[in-house]
C-alpha positions as CSV (number, residue, x, y, z in Angstrom):
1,X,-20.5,5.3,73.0
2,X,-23.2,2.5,71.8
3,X,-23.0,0.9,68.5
4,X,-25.8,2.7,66.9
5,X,-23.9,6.2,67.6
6,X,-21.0,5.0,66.4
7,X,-23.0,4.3,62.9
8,X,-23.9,7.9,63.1
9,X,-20.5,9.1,63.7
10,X,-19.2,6.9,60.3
11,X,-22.2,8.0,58.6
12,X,-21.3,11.6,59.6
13,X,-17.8,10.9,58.7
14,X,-18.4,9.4,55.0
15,X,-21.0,12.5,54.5
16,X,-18.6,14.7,54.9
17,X,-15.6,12.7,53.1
18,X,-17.6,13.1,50.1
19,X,-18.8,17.0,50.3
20,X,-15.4,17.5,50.4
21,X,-14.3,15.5,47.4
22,X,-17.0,17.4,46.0
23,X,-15.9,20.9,46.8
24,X,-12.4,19.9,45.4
25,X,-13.8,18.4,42.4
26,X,-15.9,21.6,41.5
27,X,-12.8,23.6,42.8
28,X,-10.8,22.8,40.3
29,X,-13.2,23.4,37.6
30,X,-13.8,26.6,38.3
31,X,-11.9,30.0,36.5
32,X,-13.3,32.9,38.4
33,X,-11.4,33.3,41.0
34,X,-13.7,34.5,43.6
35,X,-16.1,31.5,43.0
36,X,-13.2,29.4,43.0
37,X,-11.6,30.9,46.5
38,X,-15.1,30.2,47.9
39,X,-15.7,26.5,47.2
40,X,-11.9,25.9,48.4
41,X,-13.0,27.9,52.2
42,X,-16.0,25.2,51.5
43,X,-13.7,22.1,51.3
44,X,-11.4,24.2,54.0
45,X,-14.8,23.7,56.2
46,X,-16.1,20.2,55.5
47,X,-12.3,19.1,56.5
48,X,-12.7,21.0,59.6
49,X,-15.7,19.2,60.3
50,X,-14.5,15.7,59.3
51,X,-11.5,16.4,61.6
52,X,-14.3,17.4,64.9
53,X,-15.9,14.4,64.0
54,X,-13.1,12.1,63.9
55,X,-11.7,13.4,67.3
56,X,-15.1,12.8,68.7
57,X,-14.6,8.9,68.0
């Protein structure tokens, strides 16, 4: 893998790092529970695709 992908795997990987600190953050600010059971399968997701990414390295 050259250098420059590897800066758009990181990039990838911080990206997605923060969507779901995001989705956690809003998670637990949340009282309906239907909205809230939704934004946790969101952070559910952006882990999944932190974890593809990382395996990729």
């Amino acid at each position: 893998m050259s250098p420059k992908e590897l800066l758009y795997i990181e990039d990838a990987l911080n990206h997605e790092s923060f969507l779901k600190t995001q989705c956690q953050e809003c998670a637990n600010q949340l009282s309906d529970p239907v909205l809230k059971n939704f934004v946790n399968e969101l952070c559910h997701k952006r882990g999944e695709i932190f974890n593809e990414l990382y395996r990729t390295l």
